[in-house]
N, C-alpha and C positions, 0 to 999 in steps of 0.2 A: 535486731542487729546486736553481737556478739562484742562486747568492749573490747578496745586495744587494750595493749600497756605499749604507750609510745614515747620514746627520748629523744627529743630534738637538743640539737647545738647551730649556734652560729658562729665563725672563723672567731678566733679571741683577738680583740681589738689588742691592739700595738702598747703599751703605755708609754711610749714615749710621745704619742700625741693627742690633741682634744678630738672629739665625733664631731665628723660634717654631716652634711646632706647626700654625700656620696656613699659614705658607710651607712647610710639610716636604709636603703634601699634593700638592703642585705636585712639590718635589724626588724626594719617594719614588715619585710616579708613573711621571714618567721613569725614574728608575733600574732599575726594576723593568720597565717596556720595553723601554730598551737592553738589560740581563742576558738579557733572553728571547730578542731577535735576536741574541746573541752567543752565546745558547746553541743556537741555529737554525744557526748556523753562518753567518752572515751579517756582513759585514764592516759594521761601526756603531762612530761614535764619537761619545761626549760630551761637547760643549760647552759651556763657559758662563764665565762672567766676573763681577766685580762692576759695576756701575752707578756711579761714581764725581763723579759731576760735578753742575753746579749751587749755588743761591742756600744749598739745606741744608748743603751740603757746607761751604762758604764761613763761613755764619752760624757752626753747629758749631765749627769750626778757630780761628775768634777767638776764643766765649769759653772756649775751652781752652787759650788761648795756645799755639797748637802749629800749624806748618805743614796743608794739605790731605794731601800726600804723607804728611808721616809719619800725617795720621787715617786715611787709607786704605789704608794699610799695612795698620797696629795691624788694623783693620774684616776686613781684608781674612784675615788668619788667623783673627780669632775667627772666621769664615764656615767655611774649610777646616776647621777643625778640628771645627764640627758637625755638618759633612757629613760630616766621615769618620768622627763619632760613631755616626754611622747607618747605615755601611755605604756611602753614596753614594759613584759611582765617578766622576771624571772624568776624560776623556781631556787635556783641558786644560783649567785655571783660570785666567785672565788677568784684564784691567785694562779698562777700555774709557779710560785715560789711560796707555796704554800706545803706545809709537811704531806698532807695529804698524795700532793704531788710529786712528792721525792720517794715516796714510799712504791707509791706504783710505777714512777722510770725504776725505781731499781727492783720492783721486781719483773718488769719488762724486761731491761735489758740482762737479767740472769737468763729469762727462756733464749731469749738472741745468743748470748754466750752458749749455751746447753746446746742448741741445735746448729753449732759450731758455722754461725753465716759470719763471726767478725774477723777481721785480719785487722795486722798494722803493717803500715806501711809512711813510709820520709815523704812530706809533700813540700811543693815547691808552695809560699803562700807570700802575699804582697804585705809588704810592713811599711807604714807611716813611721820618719825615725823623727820629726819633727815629736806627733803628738805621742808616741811610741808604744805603739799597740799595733796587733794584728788588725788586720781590716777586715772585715766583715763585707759580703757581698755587696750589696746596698752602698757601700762608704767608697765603693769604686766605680768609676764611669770611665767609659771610651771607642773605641772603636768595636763594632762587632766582628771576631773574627772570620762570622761566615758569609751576612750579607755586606759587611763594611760597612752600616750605617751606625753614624757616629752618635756620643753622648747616650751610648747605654750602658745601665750597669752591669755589673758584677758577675752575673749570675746566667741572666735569660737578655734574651733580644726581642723588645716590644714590636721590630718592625718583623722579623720572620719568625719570632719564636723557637730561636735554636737555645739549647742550653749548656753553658761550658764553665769551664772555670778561669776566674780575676785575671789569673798569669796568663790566661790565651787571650786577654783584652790587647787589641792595637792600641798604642799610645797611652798607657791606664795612670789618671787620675786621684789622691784620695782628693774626696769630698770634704776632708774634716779639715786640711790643710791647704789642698790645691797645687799639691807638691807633688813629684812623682815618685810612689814607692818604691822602694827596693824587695828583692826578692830575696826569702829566707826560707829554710830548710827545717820544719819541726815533724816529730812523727804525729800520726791520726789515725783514728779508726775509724774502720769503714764496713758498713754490714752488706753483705752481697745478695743484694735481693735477685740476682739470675737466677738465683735454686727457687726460686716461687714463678720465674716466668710461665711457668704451662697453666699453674694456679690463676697468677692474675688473668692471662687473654682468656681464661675462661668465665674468672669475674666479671672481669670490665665486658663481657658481650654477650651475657646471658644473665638471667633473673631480673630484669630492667632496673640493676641497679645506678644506671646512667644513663643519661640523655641520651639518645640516640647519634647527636650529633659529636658527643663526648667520646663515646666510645670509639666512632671514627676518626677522631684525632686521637687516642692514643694508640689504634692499629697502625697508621699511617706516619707516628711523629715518634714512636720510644719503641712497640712491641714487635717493629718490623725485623729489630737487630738485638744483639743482647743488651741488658741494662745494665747500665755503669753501675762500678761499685757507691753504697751513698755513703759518702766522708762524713760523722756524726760527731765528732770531739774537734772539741779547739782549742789551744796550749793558753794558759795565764799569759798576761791579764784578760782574765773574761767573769763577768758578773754570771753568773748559772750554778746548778749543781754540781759539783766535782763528782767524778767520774769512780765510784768505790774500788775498781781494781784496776783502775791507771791513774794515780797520784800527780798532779799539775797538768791532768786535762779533764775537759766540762762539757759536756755535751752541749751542741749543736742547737740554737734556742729550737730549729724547727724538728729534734728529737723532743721535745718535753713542751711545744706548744700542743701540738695533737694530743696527750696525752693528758694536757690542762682537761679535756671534757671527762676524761674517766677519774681524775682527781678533783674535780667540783662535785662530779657526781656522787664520789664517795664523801664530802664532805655533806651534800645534802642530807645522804642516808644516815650519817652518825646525828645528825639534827633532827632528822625524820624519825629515826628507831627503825627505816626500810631497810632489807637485806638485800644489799648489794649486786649479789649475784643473780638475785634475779632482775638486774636492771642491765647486765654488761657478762654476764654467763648464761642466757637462758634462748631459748629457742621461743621463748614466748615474747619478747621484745624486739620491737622494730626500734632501730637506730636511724634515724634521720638527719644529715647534715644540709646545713644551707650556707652555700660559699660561692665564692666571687668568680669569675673564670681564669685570673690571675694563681689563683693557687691550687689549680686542676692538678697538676703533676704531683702535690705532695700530698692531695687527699684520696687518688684514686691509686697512685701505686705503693710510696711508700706507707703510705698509713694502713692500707687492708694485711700489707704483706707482715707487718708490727703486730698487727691483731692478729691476725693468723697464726702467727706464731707462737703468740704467747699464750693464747687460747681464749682470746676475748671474742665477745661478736662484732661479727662483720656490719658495716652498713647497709640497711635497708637499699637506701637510695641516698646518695649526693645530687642535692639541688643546684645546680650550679646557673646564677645569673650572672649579666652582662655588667657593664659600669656606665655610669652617671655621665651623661652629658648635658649640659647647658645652653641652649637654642642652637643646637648640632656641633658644640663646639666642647672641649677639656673643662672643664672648673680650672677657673682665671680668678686669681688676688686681684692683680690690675683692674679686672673688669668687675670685681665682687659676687661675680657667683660663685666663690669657693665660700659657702657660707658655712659657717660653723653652727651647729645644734643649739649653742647654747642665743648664738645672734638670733637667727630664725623665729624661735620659744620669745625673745623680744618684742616680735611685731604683727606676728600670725598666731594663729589657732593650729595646731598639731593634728587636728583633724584634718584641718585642707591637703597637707602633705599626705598623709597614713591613704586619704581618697585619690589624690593625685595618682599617686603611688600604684596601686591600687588598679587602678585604671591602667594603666601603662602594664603592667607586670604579666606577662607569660609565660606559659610550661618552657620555651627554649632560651639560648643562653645571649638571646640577642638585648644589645644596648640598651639603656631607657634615655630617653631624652624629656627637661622637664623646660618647658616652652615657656616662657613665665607669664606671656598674652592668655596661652591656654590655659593655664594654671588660673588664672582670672576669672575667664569666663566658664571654664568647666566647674569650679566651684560654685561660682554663681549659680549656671542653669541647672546643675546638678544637685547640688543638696540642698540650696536656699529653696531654689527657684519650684524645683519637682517634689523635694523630700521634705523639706520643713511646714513650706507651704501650705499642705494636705494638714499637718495638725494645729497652723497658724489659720487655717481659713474657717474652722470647724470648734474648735477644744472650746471656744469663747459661746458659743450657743448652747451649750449641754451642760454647764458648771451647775448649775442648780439643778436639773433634773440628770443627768449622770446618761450612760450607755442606756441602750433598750433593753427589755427581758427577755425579748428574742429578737434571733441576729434576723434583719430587715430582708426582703428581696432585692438583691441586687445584681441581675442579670448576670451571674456568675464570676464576676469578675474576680472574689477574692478566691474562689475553688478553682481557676485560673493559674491565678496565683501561688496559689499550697501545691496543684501538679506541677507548677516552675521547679520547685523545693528543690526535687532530686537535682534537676538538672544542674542546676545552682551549686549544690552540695556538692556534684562529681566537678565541676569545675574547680570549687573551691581546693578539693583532694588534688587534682593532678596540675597542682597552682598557676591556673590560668586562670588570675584574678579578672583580666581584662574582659573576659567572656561572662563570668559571674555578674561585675558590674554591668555589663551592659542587659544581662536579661532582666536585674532589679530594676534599672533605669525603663526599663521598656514598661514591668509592672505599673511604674510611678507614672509614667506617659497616662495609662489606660486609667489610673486616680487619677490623675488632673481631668483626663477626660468626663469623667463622671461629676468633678466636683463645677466644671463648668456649665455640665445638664442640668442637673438637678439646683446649681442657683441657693445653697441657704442661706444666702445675708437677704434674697429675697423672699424666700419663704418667712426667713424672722419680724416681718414687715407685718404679717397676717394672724392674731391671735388665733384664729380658726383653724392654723396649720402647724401647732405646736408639736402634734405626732410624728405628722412629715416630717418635720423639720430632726425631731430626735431621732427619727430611721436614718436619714442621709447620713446625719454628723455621725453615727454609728456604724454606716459603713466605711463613712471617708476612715474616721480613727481606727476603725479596724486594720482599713487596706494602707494604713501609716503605722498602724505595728508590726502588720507583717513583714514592710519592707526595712523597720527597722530592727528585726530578728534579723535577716536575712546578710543587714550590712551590719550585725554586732561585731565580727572579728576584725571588723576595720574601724569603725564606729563605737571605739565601748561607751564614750560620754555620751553618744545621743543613746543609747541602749538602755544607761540610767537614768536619763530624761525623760525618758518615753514612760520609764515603771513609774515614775514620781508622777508624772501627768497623769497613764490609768492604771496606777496602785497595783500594779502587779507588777515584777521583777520579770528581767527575762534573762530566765536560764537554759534552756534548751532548742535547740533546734527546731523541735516538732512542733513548739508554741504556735507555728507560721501555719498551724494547718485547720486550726479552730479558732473562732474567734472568742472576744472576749465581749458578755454579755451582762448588763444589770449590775457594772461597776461605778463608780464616782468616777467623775472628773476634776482632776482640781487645775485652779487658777493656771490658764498656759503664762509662760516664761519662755525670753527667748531662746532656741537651742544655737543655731549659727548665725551669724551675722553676713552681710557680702562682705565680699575681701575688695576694698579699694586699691585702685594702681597706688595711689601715693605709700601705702603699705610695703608695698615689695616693693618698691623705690629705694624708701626710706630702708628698708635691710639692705639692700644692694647696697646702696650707700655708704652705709656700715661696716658693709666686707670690704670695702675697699682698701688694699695694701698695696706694700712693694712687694714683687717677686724677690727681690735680695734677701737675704738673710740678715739678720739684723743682730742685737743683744750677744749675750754671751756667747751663743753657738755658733754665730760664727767667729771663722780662725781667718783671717789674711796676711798676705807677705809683702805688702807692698813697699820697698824700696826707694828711697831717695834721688834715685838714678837720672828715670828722666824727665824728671822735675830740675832739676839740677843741670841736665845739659841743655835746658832750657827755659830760663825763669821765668816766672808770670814777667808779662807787658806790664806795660802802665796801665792805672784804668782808664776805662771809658765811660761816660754818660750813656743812661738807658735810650735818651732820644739817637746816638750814637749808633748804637747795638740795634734799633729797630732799623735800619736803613739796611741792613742786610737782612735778605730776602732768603730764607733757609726754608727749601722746600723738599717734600720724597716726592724719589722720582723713581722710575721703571729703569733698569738697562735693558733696551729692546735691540740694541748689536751692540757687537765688540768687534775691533780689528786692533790686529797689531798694527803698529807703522812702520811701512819696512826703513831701515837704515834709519832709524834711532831706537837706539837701547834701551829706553827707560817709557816710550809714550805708545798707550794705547787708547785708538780712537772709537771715542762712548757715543752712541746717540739714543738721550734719554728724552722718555716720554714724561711729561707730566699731566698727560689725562686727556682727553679728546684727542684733538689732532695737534695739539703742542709741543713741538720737538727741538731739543737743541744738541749739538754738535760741542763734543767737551773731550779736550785732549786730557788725559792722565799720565802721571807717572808712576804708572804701576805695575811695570811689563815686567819685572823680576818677580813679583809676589805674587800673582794671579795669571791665570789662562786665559784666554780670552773668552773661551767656549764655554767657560766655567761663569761667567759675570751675566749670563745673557739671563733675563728672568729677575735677575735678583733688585729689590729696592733699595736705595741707598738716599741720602740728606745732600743734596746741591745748593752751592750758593747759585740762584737762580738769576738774579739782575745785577750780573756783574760785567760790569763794560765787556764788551768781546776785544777780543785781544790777535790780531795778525801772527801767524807764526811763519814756520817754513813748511810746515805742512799742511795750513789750512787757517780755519779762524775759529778760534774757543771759544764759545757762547756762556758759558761757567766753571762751573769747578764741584768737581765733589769732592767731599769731607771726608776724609781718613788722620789717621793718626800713625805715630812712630816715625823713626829719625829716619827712613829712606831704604831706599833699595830693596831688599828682600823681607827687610820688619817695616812694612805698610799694613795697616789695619781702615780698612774701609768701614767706616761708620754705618749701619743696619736701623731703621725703626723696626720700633715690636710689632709682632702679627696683628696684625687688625689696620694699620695704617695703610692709606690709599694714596696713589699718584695724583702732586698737586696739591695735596696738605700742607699748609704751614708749619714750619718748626718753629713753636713759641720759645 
């Protein structure tokens, strides 16, 4: 087999926040790619950078009263330091505000200039006059213009996926204040990637440089019509590079985050003494990216059509997976599976994740979901139970006499094995780790099997079976090296476990294909331990926060008003306060009442067959059609009360002074009909 030369990158992390479990899915997938083509014997290296720039970055730094540089410093190590929590290897970690990086935007954007794609043009752009900055996509939320679903930001719409700009948001929000912007007039430049459209649909849908399923969303969602001009500059104040031949404007962080890979890149090579161009100018380099499905749009059009341009190479392939779910659900504070890198490194082994992981992860851009029961017992049966095992049940009989001088007969099962290799190998290539792992687990199935036959803690019972007994243990630890080649690019700690036990290192792929004969064993030590529930309890635990924003970053406007047209009560005793019965409840109908103004009649469930009959005063501020489905907080054993229209069994809890400012109190998602409200 003929060596690569292969560059891999993964999306540059944000520095305006710490690495979760959500982002590791991304990092550990690379990582575990790269390891595999360097254990292929293929020359690969990995890149990556933080993401540094922008409105966040900016807002961030002030109210921490602290320089951009020194927050992304500080950012910039907690990052390294969680990657190398996890074993992640990089060949270089840079900056994308680093000179490297400034060097290659501006000579980027001179070929943009030269092949005349930039115009300027007055855009209409949403201003915070409160904290008084331009707003940045992300820092706006609201209606979506095109499906109407609310609480989205800026940019893109999570529930249809259309993409527009802040001033086409219904009802737009800033986030930084919770005020609503005004609209202001600055000029921007904007590169017109139309003139590449016949380029790209021939990119994106030939050379398999995309998922199949990728490609199809962008014939179907961008390339069916022409492509918007892409706005690149932002007017002061904006933390980034200034723009050399527009004076008070700064390119666009997501102009010179993509380009953070060819500026690490270059910073590795000046540390290297490698030339350059033959890593990002050469027909002999595969460029590889691994990114999230979220930022599909700005790696497969705008990015190719920037390289294209300017005369860089194109990528290989964009890896594009899904995102993180938690027993089918978002990464929840409230419920502490938004676990952070560094909590997780607190109370687990980074191997159980990297194999989790691992398991779950295939060639398409579909979800991963991490089960945390599964995650239990898949650790367990899997690398304690099958993989450890094999060199836990064996390495303890051979420490004094060592391997055999010739590999033992063992009904085939490790030349089984070594013709697995390829299969294994092409899974690992076209990253459908899920298939990989499971044809290792199948090998470890067929060692256990064996190690159950042949019985050597009973052979060890027999002075007369001392041979025997050193063939077995020689083939088990054989058939536990192979499998632990096999899972080195997920695995690197058991990988050097494995060499410290039979004194040989394992560097190559091919090692899985002959065994190892007439070496020492020394003293086994444990490699994994099981993972106890109380473990991932105890982290769950950990992560638990408020969804609110808290500390300096957040800004609120909260007024005296109607506090004030309403004062606190007296107080009451806690035995007082327990006498009301506040329970969620279901609206399973709503009617208006005819010939009154203000009462619409609720019948709420709270769980089996328990219903009560609850007039409200809320017929100015809500629909009726509109309440049906939705949970809300009832005083639930509140004397019923006779009216003119019927008889009130409770009341539910809203807020504000009447009529058309009624706010109906909500529990958070997860809450069920017939809960107590403590």
């Amino acid at each position: 087999m003929s060596q690569r030369r292969i560059l891999v990158t993964s999306a540059l992390p944000y520095a305006n926040g710490h690495i979760h479990i959500g982002h590791l899915v991304e990092y550990l997938q690379t990582d575990i790619w790269v390891r595999f083509q360097k254990l292929r014997g293929h020359r690969c290296i990995y890149i990556c950078a933080d993401d540094t720039h922008g409105t966040a970055i900016m807002i961030r730094a002030r109210q921490e009263g602290t320089s951009e540089e020194d927050l992304i410093a500080r950012m910039q190590k907690a990052h390294v330091d969680d990657f190398a929590g996890f074993d992640i290897q990089f060949d270089n970690y840079g900056s994308t505000n680093s000179p490297e990086n400034r060097a290659i935007c501006e000579e980027i954007w001179a070929s943009i200039r030269k092949a005349g794609l930039v115009s300027e043009e007055k855009v209409e752009q949403l201003f915070d006059t409160e904290v008084g900055t331009f707003l940045a996509d992300r820092f706006v939320k609201g209606t979506c213009p095109k499906c109407k679903a609310p609480n989205q930001y800026g940019d893109s719409c999570d529930k249809c996926g259309a993409h527009y700009s802040p001033v086409d948001l219904i009802d737009p929000k800033s986030t930084l204040s919770d005020t609503t912007p005004e609209i202001r007039t600055a000029d921007h430049l904007f590169i017109n990637i139309e003139r590449l459209h016949e380029f790209l649909n021939e990119w994106t849908r030939s050379g398999g440089h995309l998922q199949p399923e990728v490609a199809n969303y962008l014939a179907g969602h961008f390339l069916h019509e022409p492509l918007r001009d892409w706005d690149v500059s932002r007017p002061a104040p904006y933390f980034g590079f200034e723009i050399p031949d527009s004076p008070g404007n700064y390119w666009y962080v997501w102009f010179d985050a993509p380009i953070g890979y060819i500026g690490s890149t270059k910073q590795w090579c000046n540390r290297q003494g490698e030339d350059f161009d033959a890593w990002w100018r050469s027909d002999q380099t595969e460029i590889h990216h691994f990114i999230g499905k979220d930022i599909t749009y700005f790696h497969t059009l705008f990015w190719p059509a920037m390289l294209k341009t300017a005369g860089f190479n194109l990528p290989t392939k964009v890896h594009i997976h899904g995102f993180l779910t938690v027993g089918g659900e978002k990464m929840s504070k409230t419920k502490g599976t938004f676990v952070r890198a560094s909590t997780y490194l607190e109370h687990l082994n980074p191997a159980y994740l990297r194999y989790y992981y691992a398991s779950k992860l295939t060639a398409r851009v579909d979800d991963l979901d991490l089960n945390l029961d599964e995650f239990v017992t898949k650790i367990n049966s899997d690398l304690v139970g099958k993989v450890v095992n094999l060199a836990s049940r064996a390495a303890k009989f051979v420490e004094k006499s060592g391997l055999a001088k010739v590999y033992p007969d063992d009904g085939g099962l490790f030349q089984q094995a070594a013709e697995d290799g390829q299969a294994i190998a092409e899974c690992y290539e076209k990253c459908d780790f899920n298939q990989a792992m499971r044809r290792i687990m199948a090998a470890a199935d067929r060692a256990n099997q064996y190690v159950d036959q042949v019985q050597p803690w009973v052979l060890r019972k027999d002075p007369d079976k001392a041979a025997e007994l050193q063939d077995v243990c020689t083939v088990i630890l054989n058939l536990f090296r192979q499998i632990a080649v096999y899972l080195a690019p997920v695995l690197p700690r058991l990988a050097e476990q494995t060499a410290e036990l039979l004194g040989k290192p394992i560097a190559q792929w091919d090692e899985a294909q002959s065994p190892l004969v007439g070496t020492p064993v020394a003293r086994f030590k444990h490699m994994l331990t099981r993972v106890e529930p109380a473990q991932v309890e105890a982290m769950v635990a950990a992560s638990v926060e408020s969804d609110l924003p808290s500390g300096p970053a957040a800004t609120y406007n909260d007024g005296p008003g109607p506090l004030e047209a309403e004062p606190l009560t007296e107080t009451c005793s806690f035995d007082d306060f327990l006498k009301v019965d506040l329970r969620v409840a279901r609206i399973v109908e709503a009617v208006a009442v005819p010939k009154a103004n203000k009462l619409v009649q609720l019948t709420l469930s709270l769980g089996g067959d328990k219903r009560l009959n609850v007039f409200a005063g809320i017929k100015e501020a809500y629909q009726p059609e509109d309440l049906v489905g939705r949970l809300v907080v009832c005083v639930a054993n509140l004397a019923p009360r006779k009216m003119k229209f019927g008889t009130s069994e409770g009341m539910v809890v809203a807020s504000g002074p009447g009529g058309k400012d009624v706010f109906l109190l909500s529990p958070d998602s997860g809450a069920q009909p017939g809960q107590r409200v403590h």
